[in-house]
PDB file with SEQRES, HELIX, SHEET and CRYST1 records, atoms N, CA, C and O in Angstrom:
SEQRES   1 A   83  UNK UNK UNK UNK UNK UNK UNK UNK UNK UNK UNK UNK UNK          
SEQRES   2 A   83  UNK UNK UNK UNK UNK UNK UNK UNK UNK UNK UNK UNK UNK          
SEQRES   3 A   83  UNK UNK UNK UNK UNK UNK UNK UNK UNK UNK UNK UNK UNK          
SEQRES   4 A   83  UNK UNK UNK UNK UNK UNK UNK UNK UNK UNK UNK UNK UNK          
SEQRES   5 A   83  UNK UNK UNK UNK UNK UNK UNK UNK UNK UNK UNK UNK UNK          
SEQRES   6 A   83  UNK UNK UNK UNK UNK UNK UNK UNK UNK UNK UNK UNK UNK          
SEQRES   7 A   83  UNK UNK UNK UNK UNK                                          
HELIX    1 AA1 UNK A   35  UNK A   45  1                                  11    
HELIX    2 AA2 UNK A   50  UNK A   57  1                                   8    
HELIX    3 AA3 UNK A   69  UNK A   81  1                                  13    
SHEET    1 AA1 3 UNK A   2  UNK A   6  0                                        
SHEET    2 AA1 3 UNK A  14  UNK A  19 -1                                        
SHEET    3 AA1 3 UNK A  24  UNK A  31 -1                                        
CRYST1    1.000    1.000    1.000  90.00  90.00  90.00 P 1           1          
ATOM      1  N   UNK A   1      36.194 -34.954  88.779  1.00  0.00           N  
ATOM      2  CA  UNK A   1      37.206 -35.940  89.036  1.00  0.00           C  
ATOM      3  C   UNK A   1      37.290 -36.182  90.544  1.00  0.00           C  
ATOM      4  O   UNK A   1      37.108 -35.309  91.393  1.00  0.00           O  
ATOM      5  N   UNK A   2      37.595 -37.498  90.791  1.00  0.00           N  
ATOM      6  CA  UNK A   2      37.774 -37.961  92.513  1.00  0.00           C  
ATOM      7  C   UNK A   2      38.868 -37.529  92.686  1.00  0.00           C  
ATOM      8  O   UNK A   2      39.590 -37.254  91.727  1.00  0.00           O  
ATOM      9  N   UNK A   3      39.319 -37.340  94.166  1.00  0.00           N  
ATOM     10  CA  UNK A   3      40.272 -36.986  94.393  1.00  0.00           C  
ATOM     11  C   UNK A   3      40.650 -37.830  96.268  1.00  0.00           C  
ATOM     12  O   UNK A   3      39.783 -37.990  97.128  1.00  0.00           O  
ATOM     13  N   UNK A   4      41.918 -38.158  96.391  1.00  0.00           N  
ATOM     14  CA  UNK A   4      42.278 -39.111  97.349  1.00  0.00           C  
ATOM     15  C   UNK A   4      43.118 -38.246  97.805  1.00  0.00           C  
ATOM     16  O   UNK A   4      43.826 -37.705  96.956  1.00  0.00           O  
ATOM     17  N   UNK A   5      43.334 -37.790  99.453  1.00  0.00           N  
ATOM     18  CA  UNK A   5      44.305 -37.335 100.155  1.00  0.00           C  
ATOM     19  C   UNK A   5      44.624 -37.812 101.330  1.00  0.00           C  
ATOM     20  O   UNK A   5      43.846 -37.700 102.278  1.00  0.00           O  
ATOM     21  N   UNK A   6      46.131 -38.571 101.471  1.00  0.00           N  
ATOM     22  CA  UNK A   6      46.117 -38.728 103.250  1.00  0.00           C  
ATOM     23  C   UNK A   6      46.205 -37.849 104.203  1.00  0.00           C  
ATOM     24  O   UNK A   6      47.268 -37.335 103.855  1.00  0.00           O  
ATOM     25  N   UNK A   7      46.040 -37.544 104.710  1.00  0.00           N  
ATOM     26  CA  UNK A   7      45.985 -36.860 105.865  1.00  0.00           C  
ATOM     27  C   UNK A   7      47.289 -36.529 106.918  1.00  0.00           C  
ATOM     28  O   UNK A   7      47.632 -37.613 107.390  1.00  0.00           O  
ATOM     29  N   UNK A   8      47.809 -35.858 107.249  1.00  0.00           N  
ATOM     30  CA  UNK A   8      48.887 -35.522 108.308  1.00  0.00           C  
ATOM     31  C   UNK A   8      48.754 -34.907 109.520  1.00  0.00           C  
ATOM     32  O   UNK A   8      48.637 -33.682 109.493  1.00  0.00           O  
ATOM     33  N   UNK A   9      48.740 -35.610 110.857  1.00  0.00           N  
ATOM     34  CA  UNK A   9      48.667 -34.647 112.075  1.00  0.00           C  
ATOM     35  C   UNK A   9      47.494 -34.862 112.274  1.00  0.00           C  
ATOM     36  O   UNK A   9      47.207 -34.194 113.267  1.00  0.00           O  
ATOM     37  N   UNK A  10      46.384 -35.544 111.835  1.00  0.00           N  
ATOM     38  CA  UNK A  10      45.261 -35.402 112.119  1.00  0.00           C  
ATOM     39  C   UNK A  10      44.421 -36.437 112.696  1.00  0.00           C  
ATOM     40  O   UNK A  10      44.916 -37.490 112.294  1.00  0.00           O  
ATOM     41  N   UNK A  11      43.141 -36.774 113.623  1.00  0.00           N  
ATOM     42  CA  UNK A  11      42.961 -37.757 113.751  1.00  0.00           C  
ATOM     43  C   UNK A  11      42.277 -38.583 112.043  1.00  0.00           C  
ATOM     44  O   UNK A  11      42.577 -39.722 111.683  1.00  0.00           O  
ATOM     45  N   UNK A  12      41.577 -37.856 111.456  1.00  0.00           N  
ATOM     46  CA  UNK A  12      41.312 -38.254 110.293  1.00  0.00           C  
ATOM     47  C   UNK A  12      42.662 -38.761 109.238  1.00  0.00           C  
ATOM     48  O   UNK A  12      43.592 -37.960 109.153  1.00  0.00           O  
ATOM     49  N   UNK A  13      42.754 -39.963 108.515  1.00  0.00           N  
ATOM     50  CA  UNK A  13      43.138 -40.804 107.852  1.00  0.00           C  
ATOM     51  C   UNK A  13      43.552 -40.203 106.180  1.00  0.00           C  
ATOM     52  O   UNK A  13      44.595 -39.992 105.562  1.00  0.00           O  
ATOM     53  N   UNK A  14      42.098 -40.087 105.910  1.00  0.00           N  
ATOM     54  CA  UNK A  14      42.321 -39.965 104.462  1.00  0.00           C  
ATOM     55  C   UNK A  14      40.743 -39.595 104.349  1.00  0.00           C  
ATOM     56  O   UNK A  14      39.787 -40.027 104.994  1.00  0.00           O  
ATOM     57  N   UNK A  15      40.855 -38.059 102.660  1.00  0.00           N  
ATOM     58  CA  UNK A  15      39.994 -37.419 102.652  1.00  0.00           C  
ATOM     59  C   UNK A  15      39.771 -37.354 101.369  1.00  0.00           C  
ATOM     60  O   UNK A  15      40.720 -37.161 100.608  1.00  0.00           O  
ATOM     61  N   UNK A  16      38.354 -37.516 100.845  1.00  0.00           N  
ATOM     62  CA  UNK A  16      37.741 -38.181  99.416  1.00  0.00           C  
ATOM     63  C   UNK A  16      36.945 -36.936  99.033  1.00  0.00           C  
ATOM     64  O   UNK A  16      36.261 -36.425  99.920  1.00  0.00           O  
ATOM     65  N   UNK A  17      36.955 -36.332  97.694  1.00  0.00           N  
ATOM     66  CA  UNK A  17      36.630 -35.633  97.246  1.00  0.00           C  
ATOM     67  C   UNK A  17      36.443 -35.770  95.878  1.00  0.00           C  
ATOM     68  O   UNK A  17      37.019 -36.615  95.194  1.00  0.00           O  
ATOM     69  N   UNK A  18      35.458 -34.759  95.372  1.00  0.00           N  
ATOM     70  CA  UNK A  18      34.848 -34.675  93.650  1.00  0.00           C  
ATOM     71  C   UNK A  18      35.536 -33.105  93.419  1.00  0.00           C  
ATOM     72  O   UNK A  18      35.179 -32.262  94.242  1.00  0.00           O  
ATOM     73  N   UNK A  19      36.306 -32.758  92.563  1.00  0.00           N  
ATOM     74  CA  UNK A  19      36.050 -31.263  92.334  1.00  0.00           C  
ATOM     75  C   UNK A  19      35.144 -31.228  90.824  1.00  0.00           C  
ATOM     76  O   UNK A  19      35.690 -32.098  90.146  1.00  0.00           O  
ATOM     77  N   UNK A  20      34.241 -30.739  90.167  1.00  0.00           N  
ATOM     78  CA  UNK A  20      33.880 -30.559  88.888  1.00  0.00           C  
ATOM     79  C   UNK A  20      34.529 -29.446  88.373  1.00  0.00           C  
ATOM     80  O   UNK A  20      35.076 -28.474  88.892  1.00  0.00           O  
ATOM     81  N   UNK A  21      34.291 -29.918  86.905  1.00  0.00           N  
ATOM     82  CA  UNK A  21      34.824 -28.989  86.064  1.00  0.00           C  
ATOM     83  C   UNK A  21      35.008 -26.876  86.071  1.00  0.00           C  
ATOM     84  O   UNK A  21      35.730 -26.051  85.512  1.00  0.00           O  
ATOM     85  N   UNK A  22      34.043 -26.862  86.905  1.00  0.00           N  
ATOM     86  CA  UNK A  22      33.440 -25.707  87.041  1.00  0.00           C  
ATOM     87  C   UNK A  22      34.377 -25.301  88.605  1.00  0.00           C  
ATOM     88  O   UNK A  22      34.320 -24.157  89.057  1.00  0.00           O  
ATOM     89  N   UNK A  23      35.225 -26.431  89.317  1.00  0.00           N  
ATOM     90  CA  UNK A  23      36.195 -25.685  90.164  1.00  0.00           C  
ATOM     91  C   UNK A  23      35.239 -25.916  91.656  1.00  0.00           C  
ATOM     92  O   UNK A  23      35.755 -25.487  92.687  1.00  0.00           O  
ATOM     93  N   UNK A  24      34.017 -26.513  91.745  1.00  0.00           N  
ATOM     94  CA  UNK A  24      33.237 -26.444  93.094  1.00  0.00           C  
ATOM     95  C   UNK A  24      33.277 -28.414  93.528  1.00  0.00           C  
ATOM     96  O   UNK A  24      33.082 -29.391  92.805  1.00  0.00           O  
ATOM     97  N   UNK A  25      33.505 -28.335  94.511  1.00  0.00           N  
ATOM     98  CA  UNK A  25      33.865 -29.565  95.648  1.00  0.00           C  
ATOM     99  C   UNK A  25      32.047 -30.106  95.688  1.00  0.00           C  
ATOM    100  O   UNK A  25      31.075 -29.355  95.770  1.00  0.00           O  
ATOM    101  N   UNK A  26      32.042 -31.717  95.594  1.00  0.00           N  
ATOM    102  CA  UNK A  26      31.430 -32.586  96.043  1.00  0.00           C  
ATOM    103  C   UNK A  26      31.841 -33.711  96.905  1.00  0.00           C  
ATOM    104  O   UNK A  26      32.975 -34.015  97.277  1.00  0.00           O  
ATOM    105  N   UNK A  27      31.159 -34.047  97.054  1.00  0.00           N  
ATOM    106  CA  UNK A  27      31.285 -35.824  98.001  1.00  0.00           C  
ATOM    107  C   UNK A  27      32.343 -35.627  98.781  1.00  0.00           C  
ATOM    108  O   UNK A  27      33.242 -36.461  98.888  1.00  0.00           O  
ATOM    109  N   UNK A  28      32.320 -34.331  99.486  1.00  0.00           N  
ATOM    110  CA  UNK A  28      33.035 -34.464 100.732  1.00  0.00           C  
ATOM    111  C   UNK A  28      33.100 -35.701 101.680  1.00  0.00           C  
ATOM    112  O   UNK A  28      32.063 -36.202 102.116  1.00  0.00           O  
ATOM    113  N   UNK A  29      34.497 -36.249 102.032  1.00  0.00           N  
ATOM    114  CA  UNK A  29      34.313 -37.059 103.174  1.00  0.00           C  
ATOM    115  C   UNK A  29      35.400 -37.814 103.800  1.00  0.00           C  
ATOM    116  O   UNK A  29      36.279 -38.383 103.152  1.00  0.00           O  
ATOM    117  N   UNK A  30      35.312 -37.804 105.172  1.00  0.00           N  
ATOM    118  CA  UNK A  30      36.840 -38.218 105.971  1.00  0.00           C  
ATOM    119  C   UNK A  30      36.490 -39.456 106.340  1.00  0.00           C  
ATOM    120  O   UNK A  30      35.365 -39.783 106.718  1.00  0.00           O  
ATOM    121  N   UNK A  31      37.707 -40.363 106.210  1.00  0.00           N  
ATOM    122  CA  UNK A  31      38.140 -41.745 107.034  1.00  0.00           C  
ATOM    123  C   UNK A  31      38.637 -41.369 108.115  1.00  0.00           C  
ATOM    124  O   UNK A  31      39.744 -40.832 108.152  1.00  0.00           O  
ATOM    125  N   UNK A  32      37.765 -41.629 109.385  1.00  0.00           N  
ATOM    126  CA  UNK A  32      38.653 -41.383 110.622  1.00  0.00           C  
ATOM    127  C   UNK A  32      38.462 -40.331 111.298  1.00  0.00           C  
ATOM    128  O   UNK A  32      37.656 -39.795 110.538  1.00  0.00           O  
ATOM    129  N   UNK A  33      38.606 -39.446 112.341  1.00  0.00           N  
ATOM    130  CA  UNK A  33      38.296 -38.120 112.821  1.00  0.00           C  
ATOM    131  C   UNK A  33      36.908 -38.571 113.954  1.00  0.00           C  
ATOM    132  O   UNK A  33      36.447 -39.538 114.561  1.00  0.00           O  
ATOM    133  N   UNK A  34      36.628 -36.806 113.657  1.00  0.00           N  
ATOM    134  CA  UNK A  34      35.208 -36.656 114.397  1.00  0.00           C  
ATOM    135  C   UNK A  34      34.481 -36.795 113.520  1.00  0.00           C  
ATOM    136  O   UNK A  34      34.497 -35.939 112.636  1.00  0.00           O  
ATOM    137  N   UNK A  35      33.470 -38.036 113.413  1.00  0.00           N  
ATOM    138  CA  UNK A  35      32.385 -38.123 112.733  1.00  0.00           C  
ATOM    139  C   UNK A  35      31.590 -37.304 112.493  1.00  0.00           C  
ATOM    140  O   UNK A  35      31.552 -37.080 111.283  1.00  0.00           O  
ATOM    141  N   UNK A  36      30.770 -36.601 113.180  1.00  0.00           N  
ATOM    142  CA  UNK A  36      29.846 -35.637 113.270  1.00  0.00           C  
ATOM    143  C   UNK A  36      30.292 -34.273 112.599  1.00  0.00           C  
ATOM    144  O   UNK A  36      29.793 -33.867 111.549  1.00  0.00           O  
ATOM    145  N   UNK A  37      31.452 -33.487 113.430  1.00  0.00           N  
ATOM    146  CA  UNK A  37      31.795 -32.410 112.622  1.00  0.00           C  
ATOM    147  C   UNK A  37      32.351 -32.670 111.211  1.00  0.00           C  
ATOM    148  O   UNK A  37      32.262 -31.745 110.404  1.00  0.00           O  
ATOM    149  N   UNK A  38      33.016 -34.035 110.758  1.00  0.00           N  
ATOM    150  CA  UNK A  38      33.394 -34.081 110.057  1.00  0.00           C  
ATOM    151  C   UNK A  38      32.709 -34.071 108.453  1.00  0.00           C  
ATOM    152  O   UNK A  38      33.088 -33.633 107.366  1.00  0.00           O  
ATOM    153  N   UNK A  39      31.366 -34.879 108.995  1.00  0.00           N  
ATOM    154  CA  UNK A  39      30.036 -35.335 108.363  1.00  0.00           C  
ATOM    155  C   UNK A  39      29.695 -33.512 107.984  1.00  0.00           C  
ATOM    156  O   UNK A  39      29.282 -33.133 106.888  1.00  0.00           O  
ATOM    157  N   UNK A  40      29.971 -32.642 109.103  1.00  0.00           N  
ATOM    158  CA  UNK A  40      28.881 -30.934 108.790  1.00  0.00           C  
ATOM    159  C   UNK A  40      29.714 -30.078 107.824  1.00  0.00           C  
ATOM    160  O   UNK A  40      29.216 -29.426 106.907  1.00  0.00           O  
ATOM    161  N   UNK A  41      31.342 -30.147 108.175  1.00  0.00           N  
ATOM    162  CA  UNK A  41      31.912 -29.632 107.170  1.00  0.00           C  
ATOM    163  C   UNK A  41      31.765 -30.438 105.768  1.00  0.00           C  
ATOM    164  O   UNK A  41      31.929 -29.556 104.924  1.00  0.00           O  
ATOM    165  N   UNK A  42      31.563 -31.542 105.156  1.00  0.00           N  
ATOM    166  CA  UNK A  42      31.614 -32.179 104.038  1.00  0.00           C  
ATOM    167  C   UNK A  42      30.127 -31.221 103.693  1.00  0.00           C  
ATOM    168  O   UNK A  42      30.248 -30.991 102.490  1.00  0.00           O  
ATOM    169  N   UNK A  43      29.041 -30.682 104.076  1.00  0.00           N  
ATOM    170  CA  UNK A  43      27.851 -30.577 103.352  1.00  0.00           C  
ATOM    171  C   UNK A  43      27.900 -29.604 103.666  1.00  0.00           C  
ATOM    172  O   UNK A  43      26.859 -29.176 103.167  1.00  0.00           O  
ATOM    173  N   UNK A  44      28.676 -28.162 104.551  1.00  0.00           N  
ATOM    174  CA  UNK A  44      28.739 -27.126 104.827  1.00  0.00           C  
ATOM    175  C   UNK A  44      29.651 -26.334 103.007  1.00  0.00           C  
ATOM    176  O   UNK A  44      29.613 -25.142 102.702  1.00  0.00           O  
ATOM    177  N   UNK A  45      30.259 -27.325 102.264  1.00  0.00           N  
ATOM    178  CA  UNK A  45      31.286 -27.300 101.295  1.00  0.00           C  
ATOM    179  C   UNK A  45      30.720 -27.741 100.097  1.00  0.00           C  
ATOM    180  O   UNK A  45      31.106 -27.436  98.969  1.00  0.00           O  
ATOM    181  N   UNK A  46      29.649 -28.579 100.435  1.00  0.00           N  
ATOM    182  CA  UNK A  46      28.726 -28.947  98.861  1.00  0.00           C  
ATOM    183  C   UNK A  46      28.678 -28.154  98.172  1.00  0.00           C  
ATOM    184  O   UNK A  46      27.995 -27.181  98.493  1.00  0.00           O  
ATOM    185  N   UNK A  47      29.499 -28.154  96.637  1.00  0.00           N  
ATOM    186  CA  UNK A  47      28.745 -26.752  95.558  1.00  0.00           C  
ATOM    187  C   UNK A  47      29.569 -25.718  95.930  1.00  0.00           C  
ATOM    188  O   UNK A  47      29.532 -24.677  95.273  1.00  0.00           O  
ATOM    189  N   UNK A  48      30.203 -25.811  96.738  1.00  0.00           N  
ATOM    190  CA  UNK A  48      31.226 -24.633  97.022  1.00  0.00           C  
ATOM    191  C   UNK A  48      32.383 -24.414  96.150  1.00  0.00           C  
ATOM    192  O   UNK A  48      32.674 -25.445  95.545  1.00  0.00           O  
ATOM    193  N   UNK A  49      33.295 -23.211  95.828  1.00  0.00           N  
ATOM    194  CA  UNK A  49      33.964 -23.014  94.972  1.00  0.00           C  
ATOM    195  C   UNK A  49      35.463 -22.935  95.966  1.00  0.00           C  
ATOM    196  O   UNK A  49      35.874 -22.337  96.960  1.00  0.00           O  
ATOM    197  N   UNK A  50      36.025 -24.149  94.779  1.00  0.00           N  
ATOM    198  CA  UNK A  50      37.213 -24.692  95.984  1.00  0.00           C  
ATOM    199  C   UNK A  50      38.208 -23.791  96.364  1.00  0.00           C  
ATOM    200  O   UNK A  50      39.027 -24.121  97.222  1.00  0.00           O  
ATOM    201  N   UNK A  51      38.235 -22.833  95.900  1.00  0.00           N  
ATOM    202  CA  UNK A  51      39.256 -21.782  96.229  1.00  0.00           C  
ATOM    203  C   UNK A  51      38.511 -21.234  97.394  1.00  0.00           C  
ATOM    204  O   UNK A  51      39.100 -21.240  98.475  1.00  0.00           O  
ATOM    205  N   UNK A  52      37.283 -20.753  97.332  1.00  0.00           N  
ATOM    206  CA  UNK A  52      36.961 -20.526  98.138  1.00  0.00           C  
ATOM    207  C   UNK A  52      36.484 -21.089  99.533  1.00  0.00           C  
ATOM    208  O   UNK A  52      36.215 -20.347 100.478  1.00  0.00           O  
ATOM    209  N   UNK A  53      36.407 -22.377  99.578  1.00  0.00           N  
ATOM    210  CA  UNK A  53      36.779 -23.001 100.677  1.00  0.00           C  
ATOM    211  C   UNK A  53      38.207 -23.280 101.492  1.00  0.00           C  
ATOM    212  O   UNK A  53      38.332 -23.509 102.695  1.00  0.00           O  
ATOM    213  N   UNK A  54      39.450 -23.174 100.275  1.00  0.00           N  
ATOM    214  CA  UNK A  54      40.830 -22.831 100.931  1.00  0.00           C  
ATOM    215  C   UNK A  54      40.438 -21.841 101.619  1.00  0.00           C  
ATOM    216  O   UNK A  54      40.231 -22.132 102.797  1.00  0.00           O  
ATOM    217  N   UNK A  55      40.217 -20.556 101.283  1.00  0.00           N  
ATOM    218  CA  UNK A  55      40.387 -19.481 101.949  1.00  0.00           C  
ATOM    219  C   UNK A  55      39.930 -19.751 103.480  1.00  0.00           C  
ATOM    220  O   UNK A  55      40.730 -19.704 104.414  1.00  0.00           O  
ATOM    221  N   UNK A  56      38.687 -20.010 103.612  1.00  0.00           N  
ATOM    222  CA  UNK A  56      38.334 -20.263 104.979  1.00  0.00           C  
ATOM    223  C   UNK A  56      38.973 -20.979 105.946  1.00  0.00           C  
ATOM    224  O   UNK A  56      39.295 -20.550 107.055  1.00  0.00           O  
ATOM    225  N   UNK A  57      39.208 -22.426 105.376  1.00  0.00           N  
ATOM    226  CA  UNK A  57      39.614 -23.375 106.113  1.00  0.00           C  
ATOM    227  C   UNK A  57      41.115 -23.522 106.480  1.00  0.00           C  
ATOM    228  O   UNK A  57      41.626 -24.101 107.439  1.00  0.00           O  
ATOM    229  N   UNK A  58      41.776 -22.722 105.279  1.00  0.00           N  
ATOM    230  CA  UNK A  58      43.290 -22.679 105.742  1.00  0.00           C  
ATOM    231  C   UNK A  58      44.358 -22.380 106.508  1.00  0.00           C  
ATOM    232  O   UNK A  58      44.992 -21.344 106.308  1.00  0.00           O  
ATOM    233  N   UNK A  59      44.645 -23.146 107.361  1.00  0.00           N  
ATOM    234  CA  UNK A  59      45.296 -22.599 108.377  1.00  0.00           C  
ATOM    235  C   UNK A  59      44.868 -23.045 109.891  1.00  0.00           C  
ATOM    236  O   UNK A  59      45.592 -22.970 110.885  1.00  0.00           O  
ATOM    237  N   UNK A  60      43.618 -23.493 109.839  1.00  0.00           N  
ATOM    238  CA  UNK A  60      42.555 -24.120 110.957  1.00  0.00           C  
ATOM    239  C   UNK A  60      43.512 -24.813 111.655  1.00  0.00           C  
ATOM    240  O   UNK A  60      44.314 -25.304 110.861  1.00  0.00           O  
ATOM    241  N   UNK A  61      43.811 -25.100 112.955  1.00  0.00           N  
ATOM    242  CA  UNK A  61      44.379 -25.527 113.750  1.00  0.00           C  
ATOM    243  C   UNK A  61      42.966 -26.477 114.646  1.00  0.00           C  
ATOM    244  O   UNK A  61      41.749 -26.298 114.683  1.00  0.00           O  
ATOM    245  N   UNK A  62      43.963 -27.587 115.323  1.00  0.00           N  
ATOM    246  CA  UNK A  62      43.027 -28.496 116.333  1.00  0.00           C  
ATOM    247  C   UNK A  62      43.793 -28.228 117.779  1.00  0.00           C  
ATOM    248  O   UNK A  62      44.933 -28.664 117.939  1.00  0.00           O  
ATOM    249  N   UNK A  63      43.467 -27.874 118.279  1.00  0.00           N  
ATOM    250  CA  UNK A  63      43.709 -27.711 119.908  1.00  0.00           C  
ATOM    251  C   UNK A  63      45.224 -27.597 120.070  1.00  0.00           C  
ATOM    252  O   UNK A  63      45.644 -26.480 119.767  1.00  0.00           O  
ATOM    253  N   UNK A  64      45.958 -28.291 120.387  1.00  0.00           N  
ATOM    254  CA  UNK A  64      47.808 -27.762 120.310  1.00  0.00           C  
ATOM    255  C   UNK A  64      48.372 -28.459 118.993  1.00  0.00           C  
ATOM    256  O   UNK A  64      49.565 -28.760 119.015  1.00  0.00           O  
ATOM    257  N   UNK A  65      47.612 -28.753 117.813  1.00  0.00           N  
ATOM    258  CA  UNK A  65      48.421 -29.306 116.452  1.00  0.00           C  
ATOM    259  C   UNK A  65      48.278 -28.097 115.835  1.00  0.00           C  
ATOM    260  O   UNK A  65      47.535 -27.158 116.118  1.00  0.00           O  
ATOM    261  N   UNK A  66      49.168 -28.244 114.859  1.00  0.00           N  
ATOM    262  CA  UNK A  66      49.473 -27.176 113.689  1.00  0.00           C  
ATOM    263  C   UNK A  66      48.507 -27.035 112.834  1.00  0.00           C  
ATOM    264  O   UNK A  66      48.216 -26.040 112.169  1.00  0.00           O  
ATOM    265  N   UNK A  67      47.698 -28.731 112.892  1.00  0.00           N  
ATOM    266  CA  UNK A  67      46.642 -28.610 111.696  1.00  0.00           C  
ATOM    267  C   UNK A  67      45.489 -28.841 112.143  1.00  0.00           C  
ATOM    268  O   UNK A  67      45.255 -28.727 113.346  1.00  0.00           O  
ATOM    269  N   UNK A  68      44.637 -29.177 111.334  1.00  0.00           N  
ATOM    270  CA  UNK A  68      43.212 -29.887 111.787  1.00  0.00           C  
ATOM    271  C   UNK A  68      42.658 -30.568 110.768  1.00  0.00           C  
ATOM    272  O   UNK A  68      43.440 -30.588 109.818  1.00  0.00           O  
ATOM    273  N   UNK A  69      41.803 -31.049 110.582  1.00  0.00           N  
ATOM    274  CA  UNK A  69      40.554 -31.927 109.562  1.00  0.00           C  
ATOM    275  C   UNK A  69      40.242 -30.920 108.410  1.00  0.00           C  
ATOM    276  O   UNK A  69      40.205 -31.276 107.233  1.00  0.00           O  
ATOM    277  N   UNK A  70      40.041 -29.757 108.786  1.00  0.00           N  
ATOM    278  CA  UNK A  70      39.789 -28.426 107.830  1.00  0.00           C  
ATOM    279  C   UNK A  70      40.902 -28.446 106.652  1.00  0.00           C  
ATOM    280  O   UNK A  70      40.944 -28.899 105.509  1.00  0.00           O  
ATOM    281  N   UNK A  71      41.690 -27.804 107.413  1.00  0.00           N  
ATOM    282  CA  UNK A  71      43.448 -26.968 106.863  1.00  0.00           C  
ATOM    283  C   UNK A  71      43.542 -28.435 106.296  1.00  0.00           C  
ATOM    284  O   UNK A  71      43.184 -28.318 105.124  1.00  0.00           O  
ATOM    285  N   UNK A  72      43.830 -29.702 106.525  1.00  0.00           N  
ATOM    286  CA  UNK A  72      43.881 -30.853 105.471  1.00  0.00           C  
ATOM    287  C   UNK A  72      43.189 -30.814 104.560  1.00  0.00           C  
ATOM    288  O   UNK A  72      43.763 -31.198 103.542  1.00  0.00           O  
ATOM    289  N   UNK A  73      42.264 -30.547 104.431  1.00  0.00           N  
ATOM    290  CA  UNK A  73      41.345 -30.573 103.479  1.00  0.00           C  
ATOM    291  C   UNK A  73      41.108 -29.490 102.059  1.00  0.00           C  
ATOM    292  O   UNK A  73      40.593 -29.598 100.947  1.00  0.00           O  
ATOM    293  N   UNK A  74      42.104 -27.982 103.169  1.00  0.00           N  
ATOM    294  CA  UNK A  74      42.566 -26.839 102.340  1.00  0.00           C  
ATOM    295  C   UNK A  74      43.763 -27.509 101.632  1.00  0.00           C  
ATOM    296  O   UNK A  74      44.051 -27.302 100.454  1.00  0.00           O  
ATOM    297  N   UNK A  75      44.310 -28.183 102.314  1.00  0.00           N  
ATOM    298  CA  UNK A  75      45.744 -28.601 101.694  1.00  0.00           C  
ATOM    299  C   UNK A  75      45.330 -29.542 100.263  1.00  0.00           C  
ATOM    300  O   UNK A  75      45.671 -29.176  99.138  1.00  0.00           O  
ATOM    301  N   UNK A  76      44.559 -30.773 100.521  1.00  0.00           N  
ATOM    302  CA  UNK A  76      44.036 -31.297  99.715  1.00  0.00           C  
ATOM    303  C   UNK A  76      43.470 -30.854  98.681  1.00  0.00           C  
ATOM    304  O   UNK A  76      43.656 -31.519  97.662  1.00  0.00           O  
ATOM    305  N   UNK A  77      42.560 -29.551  98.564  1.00  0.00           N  
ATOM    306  CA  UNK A  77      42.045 -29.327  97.635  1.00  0.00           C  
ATOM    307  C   UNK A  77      43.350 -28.670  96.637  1.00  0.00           C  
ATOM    308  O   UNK A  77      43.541 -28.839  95.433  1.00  0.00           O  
ATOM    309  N   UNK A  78      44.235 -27.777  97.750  1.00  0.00           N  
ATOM    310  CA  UNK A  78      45.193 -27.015  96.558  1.00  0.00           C  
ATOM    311  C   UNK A  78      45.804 -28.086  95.766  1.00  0.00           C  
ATOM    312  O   UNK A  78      45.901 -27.955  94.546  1.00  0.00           O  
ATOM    313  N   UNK A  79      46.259 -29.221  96.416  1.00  0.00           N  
ATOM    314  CA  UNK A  79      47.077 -30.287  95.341  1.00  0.00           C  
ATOM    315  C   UNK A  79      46.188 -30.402  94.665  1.00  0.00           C  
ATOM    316  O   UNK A  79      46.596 -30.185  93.524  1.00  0.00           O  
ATOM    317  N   UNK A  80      44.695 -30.720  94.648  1.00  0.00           N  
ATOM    318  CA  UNK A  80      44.092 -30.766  93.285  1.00  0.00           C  
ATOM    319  C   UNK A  80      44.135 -29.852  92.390  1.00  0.00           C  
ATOM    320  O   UNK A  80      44.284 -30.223  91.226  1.00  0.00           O  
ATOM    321  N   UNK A  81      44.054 -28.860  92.592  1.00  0.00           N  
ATOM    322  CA  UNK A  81      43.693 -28.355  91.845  1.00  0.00           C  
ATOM    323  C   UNK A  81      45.125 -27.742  90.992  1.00  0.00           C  
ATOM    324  O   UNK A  81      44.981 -27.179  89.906  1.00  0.00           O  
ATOM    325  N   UNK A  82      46.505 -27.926  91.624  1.00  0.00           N  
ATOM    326  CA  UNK A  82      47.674 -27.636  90.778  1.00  0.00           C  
ATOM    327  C   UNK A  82      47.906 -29.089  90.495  1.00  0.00           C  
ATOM    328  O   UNK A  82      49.132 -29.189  90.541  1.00  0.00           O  
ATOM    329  N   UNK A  83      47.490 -30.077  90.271  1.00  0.00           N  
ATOM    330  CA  UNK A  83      47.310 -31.451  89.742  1.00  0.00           C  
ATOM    331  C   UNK A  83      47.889 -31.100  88.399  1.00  0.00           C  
ATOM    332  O   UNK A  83      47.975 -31.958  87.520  1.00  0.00           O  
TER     333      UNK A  83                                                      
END                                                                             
């Protein structure tokens, strides 16, 4: 299933995602941000098991914000997945 998240605090917009049935993240990808890192984390996460990408990414901070492109993306996946 796709999945649509806006984004808060971040330079990135809004963040597009697949989770499959089996609980692992595809088609990572941000509107907005740093292109490049943004582009390495989406394929650093391919096939990955979304819990286990919360774990990592949660909490990730960007330079003096609370959040970052990551920790959104931790955030994002948990609403999916208590969807």
């Amino acid at each position: 299933m796709t999945y649509n998240y806006e984004t808060k605090g971040t330079c990135s917009r809004k963040i597009t995602f697949d989770l499959d049935e089996n609980g692992n993240l595809h088609n990572v990808s941000f509107m907005g941000g740093c292109n490049g890192n943004l582009k390495a984390i989406g394929k650093l996460v391919e096939g990955k098991p979304a819990e286990e990408v919360v774990r990592i990414l949660e909490g990730n901070t960007c330079g003096p914000r609370a959040t970052s492109c990551a920790d959104q993306l931790a955030k994002a996946i948990m609403e999916a997945i208590h969807a």
